[in-house]
N, C-alpha and C positions, 0 to 999 in steps of 0.2 A: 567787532572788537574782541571779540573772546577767540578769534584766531589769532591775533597778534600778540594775548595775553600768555595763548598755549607755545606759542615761539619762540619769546620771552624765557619761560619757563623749560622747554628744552636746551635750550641754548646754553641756559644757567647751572643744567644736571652735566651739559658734555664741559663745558668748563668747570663746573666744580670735577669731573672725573676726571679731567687731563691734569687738573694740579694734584690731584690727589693720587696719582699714577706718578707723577715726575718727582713726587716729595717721596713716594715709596720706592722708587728706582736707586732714588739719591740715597734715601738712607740703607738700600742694600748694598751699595758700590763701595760705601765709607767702612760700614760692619765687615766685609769682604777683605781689604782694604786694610784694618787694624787686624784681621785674623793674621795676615801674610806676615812669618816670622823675617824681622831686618837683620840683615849684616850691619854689623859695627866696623869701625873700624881696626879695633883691635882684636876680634875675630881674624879678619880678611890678613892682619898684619901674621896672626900666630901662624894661620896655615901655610905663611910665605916663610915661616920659620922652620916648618918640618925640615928632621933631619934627614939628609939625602945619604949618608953613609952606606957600605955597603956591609953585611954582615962578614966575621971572620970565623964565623962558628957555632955550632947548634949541639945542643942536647935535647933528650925525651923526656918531657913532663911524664907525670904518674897514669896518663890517659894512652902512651904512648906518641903524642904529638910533639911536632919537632917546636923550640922554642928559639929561637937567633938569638946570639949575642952581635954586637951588644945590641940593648934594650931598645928598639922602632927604629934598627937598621931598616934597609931594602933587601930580601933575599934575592938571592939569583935568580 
């Protein structure tokens, strides 16, 4: 009998270690999962709003770099 009792007893350690491995899986995948920054929808709409203009003009800021008018044209 005390073979069956030690059986019993391993059997109970690898199932208590498979739910305790699968509950620790789960709650990595979920915390993973809320890290990953979402798109909204009025993100996704704004970037479809950029302006596509092309620029007509540039001057040198104080650093010497060129700066486009107008303001988040496309340069050439």
């Amino acid at each position: 009998m005390a073979i069956n009792t030690e059986k019993r007893n391993r059997i109970r350690h690898l199932v208590g270690a498979s739910c305790a491995a699968a509950l620790l899986a789960g709650a990595v995948g979920v915390a993973s999962a809320q890290a990953l920054p979402q798109t909204t929808e009025s993100a996704t709409q704004s970037l479809r709003a950029a302006p596509t203009e092309d620029c007509t003009s540039y001057h040198n800021d104080s650093n010497g770099n060129p700066v486009w008018e107008p303001p988040g044209c496309t340069p050439p």
